[in-house]
N, C-alpha and C positions, 0 to 999 in steps of 0.2 A: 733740619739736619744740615749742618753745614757739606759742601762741595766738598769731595776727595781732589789733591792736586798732584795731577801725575807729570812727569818729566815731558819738556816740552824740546826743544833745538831754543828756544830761549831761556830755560833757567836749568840745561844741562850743564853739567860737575863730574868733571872727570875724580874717580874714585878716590886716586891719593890726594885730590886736592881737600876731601872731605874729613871732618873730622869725628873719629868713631864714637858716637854719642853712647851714653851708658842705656842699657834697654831695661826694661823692667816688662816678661812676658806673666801674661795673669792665664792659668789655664783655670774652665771649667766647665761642669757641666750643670746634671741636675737640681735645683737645688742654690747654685752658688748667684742666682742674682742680688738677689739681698745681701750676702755680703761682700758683692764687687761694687755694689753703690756705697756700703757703709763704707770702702775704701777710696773710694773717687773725692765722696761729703769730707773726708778727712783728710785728703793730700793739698799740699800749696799747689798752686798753678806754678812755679818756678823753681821746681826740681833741680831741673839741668837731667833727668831723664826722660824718654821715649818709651810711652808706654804701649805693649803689645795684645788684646783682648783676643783670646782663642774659646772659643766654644764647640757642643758636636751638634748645632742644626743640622739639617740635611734637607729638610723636604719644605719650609719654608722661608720666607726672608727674614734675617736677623735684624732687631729691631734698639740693637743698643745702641747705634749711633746715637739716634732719638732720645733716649734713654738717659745714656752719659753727659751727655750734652744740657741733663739737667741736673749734674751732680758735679760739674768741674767746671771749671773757667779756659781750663785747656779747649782748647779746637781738636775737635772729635771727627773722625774720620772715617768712611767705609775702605779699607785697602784694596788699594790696584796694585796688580803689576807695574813695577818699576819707581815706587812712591821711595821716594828718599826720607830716613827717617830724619825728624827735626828732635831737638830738645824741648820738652813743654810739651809735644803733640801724643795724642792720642791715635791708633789704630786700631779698628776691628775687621777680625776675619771674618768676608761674605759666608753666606751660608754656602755649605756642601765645597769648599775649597778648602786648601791646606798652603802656608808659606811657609817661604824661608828667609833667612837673612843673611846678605854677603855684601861689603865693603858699604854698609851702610843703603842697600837698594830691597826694597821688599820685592821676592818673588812670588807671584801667585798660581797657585794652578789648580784643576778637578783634584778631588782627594781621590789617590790610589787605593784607599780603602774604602767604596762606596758603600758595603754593606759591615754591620757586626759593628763591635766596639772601635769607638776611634781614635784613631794616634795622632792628631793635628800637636797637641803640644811635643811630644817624642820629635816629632819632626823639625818643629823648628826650634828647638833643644838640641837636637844633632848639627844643625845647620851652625849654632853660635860656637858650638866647641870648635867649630874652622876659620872663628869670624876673629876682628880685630876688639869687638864690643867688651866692654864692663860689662857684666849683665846678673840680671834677677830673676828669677823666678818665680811664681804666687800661686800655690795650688789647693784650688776651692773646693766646695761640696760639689759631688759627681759619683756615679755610678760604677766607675769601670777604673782603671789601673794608669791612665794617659799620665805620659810624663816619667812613670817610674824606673820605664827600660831606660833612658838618659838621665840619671840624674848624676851616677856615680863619674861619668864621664865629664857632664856638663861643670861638678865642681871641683872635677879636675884639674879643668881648664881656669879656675879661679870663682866658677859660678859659685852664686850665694842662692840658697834654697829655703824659702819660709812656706811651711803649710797651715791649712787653717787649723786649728783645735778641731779634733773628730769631734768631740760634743757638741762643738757649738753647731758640726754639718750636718743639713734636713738630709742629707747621702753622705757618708764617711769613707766611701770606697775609695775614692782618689786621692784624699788626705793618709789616708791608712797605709795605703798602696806605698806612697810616697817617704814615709816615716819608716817604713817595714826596709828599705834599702839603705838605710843607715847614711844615706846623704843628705837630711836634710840638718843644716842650721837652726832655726828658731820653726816654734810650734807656736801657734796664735791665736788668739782671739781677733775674730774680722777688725774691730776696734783698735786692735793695738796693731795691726799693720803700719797702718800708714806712718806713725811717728818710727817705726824702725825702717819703713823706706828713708823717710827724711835723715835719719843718722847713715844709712847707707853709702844714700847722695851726697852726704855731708864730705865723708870716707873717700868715694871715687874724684871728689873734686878736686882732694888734694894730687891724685896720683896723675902723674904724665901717662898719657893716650898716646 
């Protein structure tokens, strides 16, 4: 598992001088590892986006650093506090913690929802609709509803919303959830994600940040 690289007094960046990388947040739960690796096997290493992996562990260590790390060429990361996002890199949320994102710096903290269904994606979904970011979306097989209370807002704000095909989810609750608020863009099969992120990215690179 490669090193997470958090901000040091040698490669601090003051905010404006940073430039707002487009995000791509993948939410999921039970269920969605198979099709977050058939999504990694199928993206370039050279996006030109930062990709975000949220899941609801809680009681033990999450183990897709290790994971992804054998499905991408990207550099795969456990998230700290204060991790500056890069383009091309990967981030995963520790277990039992929830982030957010603002002017490009990952926030970490204890999830305020330690028990019951979890909001990790809602939460840093609200966070982008205040951010400077391009950003995506990816909502996998899961049990519970995460995600859905921010979607209408997040594509508000410009967000792009793809879910998986509920057929294709071993859990169709979170994909369901999510299609049921009438904000999502494109419905998918795990397989055909990745080439409509590459058209995404294709899309954002044209646009000034």
């Amino acid at each position: 598992m490669q090193e997470s690289t958090a901000i040091s007094s040698a490669n601090f960046e003051r905010p404006q001088q940073l430039k707002a990388v487009p995000v791509t947040c993948i939410g999921m739960s039970a269920g969605g590892l198979e099709p977050l690796k058939t999504i990694f096997r199928g993206l370039p290493a050279d996006t030109g986006m930062a990709f975000v992996v949220l899941h609801h562990l809680r009681k033990i260590p999450t183990r897709l650093p290790e994971i992804l790390s054998r499905c991408t060429r990207m550099p795969v990361h456990l998230a700290t506090g204060g991790h500056i996002v890069r383009p091309n890199h990967v981030y995963v949320l520790p277990s039992a913690r929830e982030l957010t994102l603002a002017d490009s710096f990952l926030a970490l903290r204890f999830q305020s929802k330690p028990k019951g269904l979890s909001n990790v994606l809602t939460i840093l979904l609200k966070s982008l609709t205040k951010s400077r970011h391009r950003s995506v979306t990816v909502i996998l097989s899961g049990v519970d509803a995460d995600g859905a209370a921010a979607l209408k807002e997040f594509r508000q704000h410009g967000g792009i919303v793809i879910a998986q095909e509920p057929h294709t989810a071993e859990r169709p609750g979170m994909p369901i959830a999510a299609i049921e608020t009438g904000a999502v863009d494109y419905v998918l099969r795990p397989e055909a994600i990745p080439s409509q992120l590459e058209e995404i990215a294709r899309e954002f690179s044209t646009l000034s940040i």
